[in-house]
N, C-alpha and C positions, 0 to 999 in steps of 0.2 A: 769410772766412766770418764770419758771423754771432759766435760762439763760437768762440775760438782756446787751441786747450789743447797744451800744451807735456809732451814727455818729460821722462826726467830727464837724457837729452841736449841737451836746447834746442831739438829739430827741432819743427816750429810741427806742429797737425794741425787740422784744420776740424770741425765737426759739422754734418752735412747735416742738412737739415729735415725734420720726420715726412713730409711731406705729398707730400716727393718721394721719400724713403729707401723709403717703403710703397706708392708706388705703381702699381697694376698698368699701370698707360698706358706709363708710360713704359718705353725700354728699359735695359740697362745703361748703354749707350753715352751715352744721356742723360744716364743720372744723373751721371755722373762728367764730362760735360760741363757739368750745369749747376754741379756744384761748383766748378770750373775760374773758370765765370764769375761764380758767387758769390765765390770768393776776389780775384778781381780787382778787383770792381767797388767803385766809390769812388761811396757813395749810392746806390747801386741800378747804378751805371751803368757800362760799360765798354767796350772797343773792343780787344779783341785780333785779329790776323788767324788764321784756321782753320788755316793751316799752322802757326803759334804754339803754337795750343792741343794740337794733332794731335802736333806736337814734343813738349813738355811732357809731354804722357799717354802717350805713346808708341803712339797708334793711327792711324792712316789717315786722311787727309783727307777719305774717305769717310763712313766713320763717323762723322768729327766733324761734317760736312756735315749726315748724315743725323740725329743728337741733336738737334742747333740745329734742322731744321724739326718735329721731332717736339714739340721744347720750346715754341714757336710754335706752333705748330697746338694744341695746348692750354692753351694759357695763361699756362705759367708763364714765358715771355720775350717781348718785344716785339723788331723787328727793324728799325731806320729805318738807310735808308742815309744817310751824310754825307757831307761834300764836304771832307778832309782834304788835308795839305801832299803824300802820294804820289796823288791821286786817290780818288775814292769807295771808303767805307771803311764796314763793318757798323756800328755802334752796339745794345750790346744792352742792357736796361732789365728786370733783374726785377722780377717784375710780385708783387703782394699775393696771397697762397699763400689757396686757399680752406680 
């Protein structure tokens, strides 16, 4: 993420962005999927697999599914497929928050 703030444990936490924290578009499942890929992404960019992320957050490949085209479909990720060493692979590019 963006802003990385630390307990007084050590455990990393992120701060999600107003733009998607406030809003009404999107759903939960969004939002906690695009933080996933904000925390991942190196310059904007990243390529986890949905079973990955779905792992990690501990929800359903469905849901993760269904965040990512919500995220898409408004704006705030871009989705190019690429041609990677196990076969075509998502690539995703967050995009400039309005």
């Amino acid at each position: 993420m963006h802003d990385t703030i630390r307990d007084e444990r050590g455990f990393k936490f992120g701060k999600l962005p107003t733009q998607v924290r406030h809003s009404k578009i999107l759903s939960s499942d969004a939002k906690v999927v695009y933080a996933e890929l904000d925390d991942r992404a190196k310059e904007g960019v990243c390529f986890p697999g949905q079973k990955r992320i779905a792992t990690d957050l501990g929800i359903s490949i469905f849901r993760v599914n269904r965040g990512i085209k919500l995220l898409a479909k408004e704006k705030f990720i871009r989705i190019e497929k690429k041609i990677g060493r196990k076969g075509l692979r998502n690539e995703y590019t967050l995009l400039r928050l309005p």
